[in-house]
RORO-710850 format. One record per atom (N, C-alpha, C): residue number from 1; residue in one letter; x, z, y. Coordinates in nm, 2 decimals. Each point is the difference from the previous one (the first is absolute). Layout:
BEGIN
[pt NUM a [X Z Y]]
...
// end
This chain:
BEGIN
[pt 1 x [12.38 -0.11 7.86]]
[pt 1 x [-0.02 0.01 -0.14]]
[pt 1 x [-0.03 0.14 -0.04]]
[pt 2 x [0.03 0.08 0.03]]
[pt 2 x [0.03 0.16 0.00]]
[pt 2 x [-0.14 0.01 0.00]]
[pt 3 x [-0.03 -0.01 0.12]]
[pt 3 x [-0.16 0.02 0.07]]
[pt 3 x [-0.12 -0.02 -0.11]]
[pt 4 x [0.02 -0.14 -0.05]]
[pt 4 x [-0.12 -0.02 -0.06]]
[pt 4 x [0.03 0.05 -0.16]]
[pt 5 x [0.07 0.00 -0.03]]
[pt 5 x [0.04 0.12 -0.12]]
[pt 5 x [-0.07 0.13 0.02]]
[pt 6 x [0.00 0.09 0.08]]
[pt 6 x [-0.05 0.09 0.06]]
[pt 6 x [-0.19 -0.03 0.01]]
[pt 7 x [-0.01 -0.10 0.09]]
[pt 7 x [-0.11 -0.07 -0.03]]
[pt 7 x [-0.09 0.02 -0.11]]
[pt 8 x [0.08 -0.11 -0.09]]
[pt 8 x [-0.07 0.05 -0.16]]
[pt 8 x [-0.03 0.12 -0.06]]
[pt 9 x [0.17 0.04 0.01]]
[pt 9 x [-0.06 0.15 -0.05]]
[pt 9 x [-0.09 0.09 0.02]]
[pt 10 x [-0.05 -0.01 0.12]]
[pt 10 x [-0.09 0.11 0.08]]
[pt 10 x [-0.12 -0.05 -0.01]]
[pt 11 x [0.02 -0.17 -0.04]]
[pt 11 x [-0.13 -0.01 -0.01]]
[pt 11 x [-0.06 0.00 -0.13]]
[pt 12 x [0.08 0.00 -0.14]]
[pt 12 x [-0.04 0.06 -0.12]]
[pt 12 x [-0.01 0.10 -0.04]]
[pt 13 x [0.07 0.09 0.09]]
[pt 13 x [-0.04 0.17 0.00]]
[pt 13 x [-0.15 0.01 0.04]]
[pt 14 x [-0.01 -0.06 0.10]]
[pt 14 x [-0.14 0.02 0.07]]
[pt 14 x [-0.10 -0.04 -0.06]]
[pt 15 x [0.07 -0.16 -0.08]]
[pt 15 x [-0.18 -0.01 -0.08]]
[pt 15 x [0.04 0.08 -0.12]]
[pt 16 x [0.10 0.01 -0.06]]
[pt 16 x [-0.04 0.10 -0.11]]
[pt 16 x [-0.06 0.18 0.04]]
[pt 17 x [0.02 0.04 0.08]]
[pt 17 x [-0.09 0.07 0.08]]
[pt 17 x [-0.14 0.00 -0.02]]
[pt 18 x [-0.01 -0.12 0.09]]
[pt 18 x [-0.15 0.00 -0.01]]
[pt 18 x [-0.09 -0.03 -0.15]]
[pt 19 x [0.05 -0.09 -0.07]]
[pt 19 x [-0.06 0.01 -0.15]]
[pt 19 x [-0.02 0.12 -0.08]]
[pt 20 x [0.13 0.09 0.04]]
[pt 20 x [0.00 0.17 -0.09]]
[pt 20 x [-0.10 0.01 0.07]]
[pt 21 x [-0.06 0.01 0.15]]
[pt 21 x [-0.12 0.11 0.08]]
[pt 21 x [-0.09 -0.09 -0.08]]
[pt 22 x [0.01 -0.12 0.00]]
[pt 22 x [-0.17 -0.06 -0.05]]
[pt 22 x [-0.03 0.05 -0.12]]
[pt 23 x [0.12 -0.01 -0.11]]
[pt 23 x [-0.04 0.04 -0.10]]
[pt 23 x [-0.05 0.18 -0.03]]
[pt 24 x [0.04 0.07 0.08]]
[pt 24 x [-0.04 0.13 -0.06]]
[pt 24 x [-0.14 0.01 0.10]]
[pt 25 x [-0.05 -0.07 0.10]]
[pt 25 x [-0.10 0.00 0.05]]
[pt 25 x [-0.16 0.05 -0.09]]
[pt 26 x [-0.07 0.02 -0.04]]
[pt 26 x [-0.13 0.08 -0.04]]
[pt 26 x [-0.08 -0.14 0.04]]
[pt 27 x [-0.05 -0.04 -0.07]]
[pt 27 x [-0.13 -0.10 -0.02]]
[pt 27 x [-0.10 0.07 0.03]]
[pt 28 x [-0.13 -0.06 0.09]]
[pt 28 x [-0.08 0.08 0.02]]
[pt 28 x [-0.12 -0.01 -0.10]]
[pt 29 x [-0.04 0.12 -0.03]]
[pt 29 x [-0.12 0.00 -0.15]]
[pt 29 x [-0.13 -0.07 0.10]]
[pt 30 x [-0.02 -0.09 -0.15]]
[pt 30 x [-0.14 -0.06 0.02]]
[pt 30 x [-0.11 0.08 0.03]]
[pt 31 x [-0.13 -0.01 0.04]]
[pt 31 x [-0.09 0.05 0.05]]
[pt 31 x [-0.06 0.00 -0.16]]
[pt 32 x [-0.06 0.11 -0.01]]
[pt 32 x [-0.08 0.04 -0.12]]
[pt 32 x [-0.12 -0.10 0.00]]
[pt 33 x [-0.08 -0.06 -0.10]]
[pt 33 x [-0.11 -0.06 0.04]]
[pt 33 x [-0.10 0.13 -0.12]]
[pt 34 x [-0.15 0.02 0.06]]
[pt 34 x [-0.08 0.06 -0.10]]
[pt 34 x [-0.02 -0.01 -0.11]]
[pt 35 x [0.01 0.04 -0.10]]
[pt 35 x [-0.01 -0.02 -0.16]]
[pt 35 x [-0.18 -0.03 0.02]]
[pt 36 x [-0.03 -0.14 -0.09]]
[pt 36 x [-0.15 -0.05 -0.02]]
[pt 36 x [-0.09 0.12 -0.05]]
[pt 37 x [-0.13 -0.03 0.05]]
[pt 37 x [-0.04 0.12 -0.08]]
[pt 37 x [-0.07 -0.02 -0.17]]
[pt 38 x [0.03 0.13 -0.04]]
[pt 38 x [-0.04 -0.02 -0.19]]
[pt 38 x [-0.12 -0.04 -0.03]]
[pt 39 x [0.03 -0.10 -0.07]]
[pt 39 x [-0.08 -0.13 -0.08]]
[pt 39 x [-0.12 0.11 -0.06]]
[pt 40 x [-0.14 0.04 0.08]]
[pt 40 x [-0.09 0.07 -0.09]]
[pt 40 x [-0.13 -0.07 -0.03]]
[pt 41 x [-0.02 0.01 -0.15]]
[pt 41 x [-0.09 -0.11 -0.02]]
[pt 41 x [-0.17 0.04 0.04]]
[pt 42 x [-0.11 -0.07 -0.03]]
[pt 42 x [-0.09 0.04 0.02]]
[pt 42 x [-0.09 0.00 -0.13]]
[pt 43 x [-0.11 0.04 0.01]]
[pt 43 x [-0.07 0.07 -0.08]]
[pt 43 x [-0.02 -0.11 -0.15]]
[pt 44 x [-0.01 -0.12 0.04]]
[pt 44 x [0.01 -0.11 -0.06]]
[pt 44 x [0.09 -0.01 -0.04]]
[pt 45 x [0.16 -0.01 0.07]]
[pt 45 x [0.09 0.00 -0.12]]
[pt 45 x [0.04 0.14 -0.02]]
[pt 46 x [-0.04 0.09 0.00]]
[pt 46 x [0.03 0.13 -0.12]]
[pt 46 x [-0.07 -0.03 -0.11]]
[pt 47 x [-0.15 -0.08 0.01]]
[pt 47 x [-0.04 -0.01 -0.10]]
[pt 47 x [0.07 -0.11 -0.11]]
[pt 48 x [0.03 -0.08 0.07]]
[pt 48 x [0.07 -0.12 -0.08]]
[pt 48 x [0.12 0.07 -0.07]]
[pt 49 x [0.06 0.07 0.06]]
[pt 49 x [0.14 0.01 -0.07]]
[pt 49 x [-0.02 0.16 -0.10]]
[pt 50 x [-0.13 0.08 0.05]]
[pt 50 x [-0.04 0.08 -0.10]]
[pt 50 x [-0.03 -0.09 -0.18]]
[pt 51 x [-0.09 -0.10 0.03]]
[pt 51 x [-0.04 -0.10 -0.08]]
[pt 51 x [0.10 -0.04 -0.09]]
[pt 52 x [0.09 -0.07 0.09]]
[pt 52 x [0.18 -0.08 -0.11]]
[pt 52 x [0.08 0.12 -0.04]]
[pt 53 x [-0.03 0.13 0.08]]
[pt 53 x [0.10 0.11 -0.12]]
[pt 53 x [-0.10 0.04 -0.11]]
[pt 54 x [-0.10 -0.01 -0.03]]
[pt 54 x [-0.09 0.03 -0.15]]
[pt 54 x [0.03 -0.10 -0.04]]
[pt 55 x [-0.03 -0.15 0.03]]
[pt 55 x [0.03 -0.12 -0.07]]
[pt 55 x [0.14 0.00 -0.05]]
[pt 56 x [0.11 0.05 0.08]]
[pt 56 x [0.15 0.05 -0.08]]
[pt 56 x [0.02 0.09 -0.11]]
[pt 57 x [-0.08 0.11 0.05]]
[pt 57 x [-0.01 0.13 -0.09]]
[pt 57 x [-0.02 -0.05 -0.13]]
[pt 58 x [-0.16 -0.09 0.00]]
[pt 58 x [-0.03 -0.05 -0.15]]
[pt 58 x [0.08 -0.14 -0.04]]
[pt 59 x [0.07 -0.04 0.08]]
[pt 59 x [0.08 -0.12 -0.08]]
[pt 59 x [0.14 0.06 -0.05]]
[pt 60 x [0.03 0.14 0.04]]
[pt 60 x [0.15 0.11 -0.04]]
[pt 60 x [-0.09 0.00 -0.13]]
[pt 61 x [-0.12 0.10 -0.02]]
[pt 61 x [-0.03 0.05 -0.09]]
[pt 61 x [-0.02 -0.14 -0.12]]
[pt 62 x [-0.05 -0.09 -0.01]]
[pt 62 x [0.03 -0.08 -0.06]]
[pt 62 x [0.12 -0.06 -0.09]]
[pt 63 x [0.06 -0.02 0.16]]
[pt 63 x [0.17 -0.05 -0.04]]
[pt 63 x [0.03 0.13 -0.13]]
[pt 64 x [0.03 0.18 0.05]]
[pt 64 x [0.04 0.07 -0.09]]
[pt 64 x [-0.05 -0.03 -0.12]]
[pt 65 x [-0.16 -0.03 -0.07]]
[pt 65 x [-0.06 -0.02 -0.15]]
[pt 65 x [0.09 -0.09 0.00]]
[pt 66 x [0.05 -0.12 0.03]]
[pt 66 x [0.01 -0.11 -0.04]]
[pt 66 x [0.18 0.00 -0.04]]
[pt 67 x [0.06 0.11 0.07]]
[pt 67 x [0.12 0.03 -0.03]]
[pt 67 x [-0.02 0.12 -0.14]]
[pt 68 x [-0.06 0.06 -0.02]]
[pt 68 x [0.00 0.04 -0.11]]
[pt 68 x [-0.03 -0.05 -0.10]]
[pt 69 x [-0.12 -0.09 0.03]]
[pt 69 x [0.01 -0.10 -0.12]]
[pt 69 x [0.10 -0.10 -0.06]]
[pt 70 x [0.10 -0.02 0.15]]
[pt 70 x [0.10 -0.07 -0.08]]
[pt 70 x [0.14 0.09 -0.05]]
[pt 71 x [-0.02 0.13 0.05]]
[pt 71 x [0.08 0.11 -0.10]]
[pt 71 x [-0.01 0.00 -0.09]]
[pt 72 x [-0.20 0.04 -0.06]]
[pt 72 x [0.04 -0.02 -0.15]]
[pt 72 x [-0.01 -0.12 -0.09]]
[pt 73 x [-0.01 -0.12 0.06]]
[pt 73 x [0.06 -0.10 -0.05]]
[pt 73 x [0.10 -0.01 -0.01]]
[pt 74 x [0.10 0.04 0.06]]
[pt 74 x [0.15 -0.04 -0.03]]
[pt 74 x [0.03 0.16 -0.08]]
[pt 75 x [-0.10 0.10 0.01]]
[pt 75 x [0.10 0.09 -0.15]]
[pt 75 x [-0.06 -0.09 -0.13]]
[pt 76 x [-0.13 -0.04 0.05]]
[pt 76 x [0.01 -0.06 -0.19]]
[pt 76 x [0.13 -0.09 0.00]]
[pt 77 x [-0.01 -0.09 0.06]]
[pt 77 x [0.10 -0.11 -0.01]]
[pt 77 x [0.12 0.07 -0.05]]
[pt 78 x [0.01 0.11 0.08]]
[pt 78 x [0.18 0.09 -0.06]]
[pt 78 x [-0.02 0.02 -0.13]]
[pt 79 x [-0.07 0.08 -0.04]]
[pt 79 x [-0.09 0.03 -0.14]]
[pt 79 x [0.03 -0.14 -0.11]]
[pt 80 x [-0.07 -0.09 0.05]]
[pt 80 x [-0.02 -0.08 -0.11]]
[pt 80 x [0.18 -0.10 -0.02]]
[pt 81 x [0.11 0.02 0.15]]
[pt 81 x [0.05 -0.04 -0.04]]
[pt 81 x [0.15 0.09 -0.08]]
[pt 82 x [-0.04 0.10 0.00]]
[pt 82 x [0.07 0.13 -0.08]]
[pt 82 x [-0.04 -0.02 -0.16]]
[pt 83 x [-0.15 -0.02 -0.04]]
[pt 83 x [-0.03 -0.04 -0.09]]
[pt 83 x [0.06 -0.13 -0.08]]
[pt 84 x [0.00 -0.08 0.11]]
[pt 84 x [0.10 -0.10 -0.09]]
[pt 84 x [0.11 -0.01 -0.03]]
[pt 85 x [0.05 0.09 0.10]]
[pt 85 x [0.17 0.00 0.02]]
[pt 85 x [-0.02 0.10 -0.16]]
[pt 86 x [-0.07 0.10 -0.04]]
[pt 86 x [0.05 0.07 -0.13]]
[pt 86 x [-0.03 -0.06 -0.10]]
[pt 87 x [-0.15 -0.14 0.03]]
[pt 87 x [0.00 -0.10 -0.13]]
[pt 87 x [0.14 -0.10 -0.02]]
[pt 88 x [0.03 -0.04 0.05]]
[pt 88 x [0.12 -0.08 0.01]]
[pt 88 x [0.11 0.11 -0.08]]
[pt 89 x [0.02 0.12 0.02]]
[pt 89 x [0.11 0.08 0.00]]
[pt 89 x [-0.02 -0.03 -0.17]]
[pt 90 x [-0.11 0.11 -0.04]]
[pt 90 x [-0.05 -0.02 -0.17]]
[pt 90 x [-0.02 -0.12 -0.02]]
[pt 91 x [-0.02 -0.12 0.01]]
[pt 91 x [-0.01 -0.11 -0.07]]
[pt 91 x [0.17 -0.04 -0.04]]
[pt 92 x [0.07 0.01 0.09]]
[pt 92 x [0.15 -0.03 -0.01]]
[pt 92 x [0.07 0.11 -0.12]]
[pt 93 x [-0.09 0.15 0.01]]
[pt 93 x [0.03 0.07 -0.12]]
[pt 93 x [-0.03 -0.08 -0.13]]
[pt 94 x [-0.11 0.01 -0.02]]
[pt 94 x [-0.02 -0.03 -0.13]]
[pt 94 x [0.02 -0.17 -0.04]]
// end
């Protein structure tokens, strides 16, 4: 009985042993693969995408009139409703 008491023991030392070495063991690094080479377009699509950044340019410049226009729309709107707010004020005066 002794014996295989001994037995065990030495044999859970041993695999706990060996799991500490496996674990501090170094994985070995993957092999690098080449990075693709950069997407360069040709003469045809420089022209295309020259083409859609002016067609952007003038739909910004657009969009900006149309945002001003609705700036000063909404100062009249402030405007006219300041105006009422001080008709309302004097009607309640008098």
């Amino acid at each position: 009985m002794q014996k295989v008491r001994i037995f065990i023991i030495t044999a859970a030392i041993l695999i706990g042993a060996v799991i500490g070495v496996a674990q501090t063991l170094q994985p070995t690094p993957a092999p690098m693969q080449a990075a693709p080479p950069a997407f360069v377009p040709d003469a045809k699509q420089q022209a295309e995408m020259a083409e859609n950044i002016k067609e952007l340019q003038e739909l910004k410049v657009q969009n900006d009139e149309i945002l001003k226009q609705q700036q000063a729309a909404l100062e009249a709107l402030d405007d006219l409703q300041k105006e009422a707010d001080q008709m309302r004020i004097y009607s309640k005066r008098g």
